[in-house]
N, C-alpha and C positions, 0 to 999 in steps of 0.2 A: 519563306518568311511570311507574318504575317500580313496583309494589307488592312488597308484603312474600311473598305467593306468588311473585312471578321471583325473588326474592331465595334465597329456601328454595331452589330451585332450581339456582342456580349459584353463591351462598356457602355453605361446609360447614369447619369446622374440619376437617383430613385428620386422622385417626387417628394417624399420626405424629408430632402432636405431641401427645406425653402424656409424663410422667416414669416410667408404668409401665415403658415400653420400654427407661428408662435400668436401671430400678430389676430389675427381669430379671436384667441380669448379677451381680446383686450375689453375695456368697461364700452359702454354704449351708450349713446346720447340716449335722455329720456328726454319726449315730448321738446318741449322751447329749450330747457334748459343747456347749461351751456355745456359744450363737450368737456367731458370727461378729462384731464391728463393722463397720458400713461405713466403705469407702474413705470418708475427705473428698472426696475428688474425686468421688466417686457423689452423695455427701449435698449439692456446690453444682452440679454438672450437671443431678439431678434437681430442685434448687427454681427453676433458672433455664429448666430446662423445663414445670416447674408455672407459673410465671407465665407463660410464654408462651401454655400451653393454656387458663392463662382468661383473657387478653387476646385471646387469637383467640375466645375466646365473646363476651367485651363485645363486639370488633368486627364481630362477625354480627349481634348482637342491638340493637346501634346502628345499624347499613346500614339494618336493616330498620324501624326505628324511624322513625329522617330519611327514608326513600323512603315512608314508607306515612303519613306528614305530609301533607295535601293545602294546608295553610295555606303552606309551603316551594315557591317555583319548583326544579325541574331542579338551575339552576345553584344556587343558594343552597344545595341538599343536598348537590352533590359537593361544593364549598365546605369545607364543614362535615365532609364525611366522612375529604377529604382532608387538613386539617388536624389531627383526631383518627387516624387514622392514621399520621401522619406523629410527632404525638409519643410515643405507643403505641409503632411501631418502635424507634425512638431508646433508648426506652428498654427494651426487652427483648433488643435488640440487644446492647445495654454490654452486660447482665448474663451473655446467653449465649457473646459473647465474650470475657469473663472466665473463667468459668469451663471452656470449650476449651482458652484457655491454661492455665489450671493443670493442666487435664488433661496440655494437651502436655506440659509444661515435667516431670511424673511420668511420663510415658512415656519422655520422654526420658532422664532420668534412670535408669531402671531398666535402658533398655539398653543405655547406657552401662556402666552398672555390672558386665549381665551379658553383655558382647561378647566378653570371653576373660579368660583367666588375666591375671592382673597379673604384673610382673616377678619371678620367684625373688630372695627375700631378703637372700641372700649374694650370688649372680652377676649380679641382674641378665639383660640383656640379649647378655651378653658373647659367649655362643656359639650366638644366635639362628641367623646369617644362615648360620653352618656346619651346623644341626639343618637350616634348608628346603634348602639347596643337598644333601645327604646326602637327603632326602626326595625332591627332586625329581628323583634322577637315578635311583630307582627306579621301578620297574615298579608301574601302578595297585595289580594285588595284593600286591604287596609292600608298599607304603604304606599298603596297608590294613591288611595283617599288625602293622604295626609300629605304628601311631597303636591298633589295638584292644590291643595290650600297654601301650604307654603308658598308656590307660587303665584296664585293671587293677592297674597299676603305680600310678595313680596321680602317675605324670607330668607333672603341671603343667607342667613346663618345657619339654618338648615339645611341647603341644598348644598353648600359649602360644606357642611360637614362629611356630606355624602359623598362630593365628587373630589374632595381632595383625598382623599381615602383609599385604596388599597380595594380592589372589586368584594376579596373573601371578609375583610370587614363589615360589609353592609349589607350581608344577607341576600343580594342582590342576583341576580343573573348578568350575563355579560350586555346580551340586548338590551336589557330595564338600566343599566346603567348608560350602553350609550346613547337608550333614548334621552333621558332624563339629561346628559351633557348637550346633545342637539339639542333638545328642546332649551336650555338653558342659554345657549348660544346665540342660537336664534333668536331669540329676545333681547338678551342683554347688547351684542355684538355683531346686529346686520351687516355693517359695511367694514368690518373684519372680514366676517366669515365669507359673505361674497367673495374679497378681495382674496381670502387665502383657496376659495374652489379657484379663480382664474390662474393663480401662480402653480397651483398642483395640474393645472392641467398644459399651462405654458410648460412647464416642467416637465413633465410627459413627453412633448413635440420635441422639443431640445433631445433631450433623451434617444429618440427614437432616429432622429435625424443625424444626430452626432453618432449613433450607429452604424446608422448607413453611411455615413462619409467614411468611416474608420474602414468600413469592408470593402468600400471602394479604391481608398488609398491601398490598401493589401489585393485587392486583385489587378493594379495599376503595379504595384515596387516587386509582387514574387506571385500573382496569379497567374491563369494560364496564358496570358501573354509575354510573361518572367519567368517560362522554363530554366532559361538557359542562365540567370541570374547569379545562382549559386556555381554551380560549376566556373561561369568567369570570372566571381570574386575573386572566387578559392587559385585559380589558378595565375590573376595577376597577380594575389598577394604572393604565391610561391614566387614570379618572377621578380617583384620589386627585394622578396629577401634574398634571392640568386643576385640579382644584381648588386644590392648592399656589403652582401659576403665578397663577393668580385673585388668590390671597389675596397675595402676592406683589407684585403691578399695586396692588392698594388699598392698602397699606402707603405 
């Protein structure tokens, strides 16, 4: 059997999951000013990765509990182990994919919002397709000349026609367009674009972390301390339908 020394050995909660990691990207006091709030979406990515990290404690500290049992056969402890991990998953799972989605659903959000200029308020859309066809039948430098006045100009209606547009529309390159969307961004949309680098990368740590909790739950419910897992299912289940069919015949 095994004991609680092999255990220490090859079960360890990986460092990655933790909510410090998420909690890192959070905004940062400048100078006097007053702190920051956090994102909501920091505040349930981080608690749905707090629980994760002390649920991969209990289930280290449970493995080694049931394995270092000598009263418990083998199968009896994967059993046991596997079925406590299996609702441990389940339910840290829900939580942290809950809260990814809300992540997602503000990330998406946000870049949506900041993908280009919205339509000029009078015109409209009306002389888009003549602004890219006029754009793209100039010369790289030239269109370079002319989108960097646009934006000193303050030209919304020209950079809007460019970035809501389709990349093969605007004669463009892939880079010269996403320069041209950064650079748009970044002026128009500072404390967006700030805020949506912190949630892609809060996003990331969740990610990476809920990883690692998922491969810890599977080498906890049928890893190599869950040899004997399957073979005991399988064979109480044959005895609970022997016994059924039994009870069954005396009826």
């Amino acid at each position: 059997m095994a004991t609680a020394a092999d255990l220490e050995q090859k079960l360890h909660v990986s460092p990655s999951i933790h909510e410090g990691l998420i909690d890192h990207h959070a905004a940062r006091q400048r100078g006097n000013d007053k702190p920051p709030e956090p994102d909501l979406e920091q505040v349930v990515l981080s608690g749905a990765m707090k629980l994760a990290r002390e649920e991969a404690n209990a289930l280290v500290a449970l493995a080694e509990a049931v394995y270092g049992d000598a009263s418990q056969t083998p199968e009896q402890a994967a059993i046991q182990l596997a079925a406590a991990a299996q609702r441990t998953g389940e339910r840290v799972a829900a939580r942290l994919v809950a809260a990814n989605e809300k992540a997602d659903a503000t990330i998406a959000s946000l870049e949506k919002a900041t993908f280009a200029p919205p339509p000029d308020a009078d015109i409209g859309e009306k002389f888009d397709k003549e602004v890219r066809q006029a754009l793209k039948s100039m010369t790289p430098d030239q269109r370079r000349e002319e989108l960097a006045e646009a934006f000193e100009a303050g030209d919304t209606a020209t950079i809007g026609a460019v970035l809501r547009a389709p990349r093969m529309l605007t004669g463009m390159t892939s880079t010269e367009l996403a320069s041209l969307r950064h650079r748009f961004q970044t002026k128009h949309f500072p404390a967006e674009m700030a805020r949506l680098e912190r949630l892609k990368k809060m996003r990331a740590a969740s990610e990476t972390g809920g990883g690692a909790f998922v491969e810890l739950v599977k080498k906890v419910g049928k890893g190599r301390f869950g040899k004997f897992v399957d073979n005991a299912i399988t064979a109480r289940s044959k005895r609970e339908s022997a016994l059924a069919a039994h009870q069954q015949q005396e009826a």
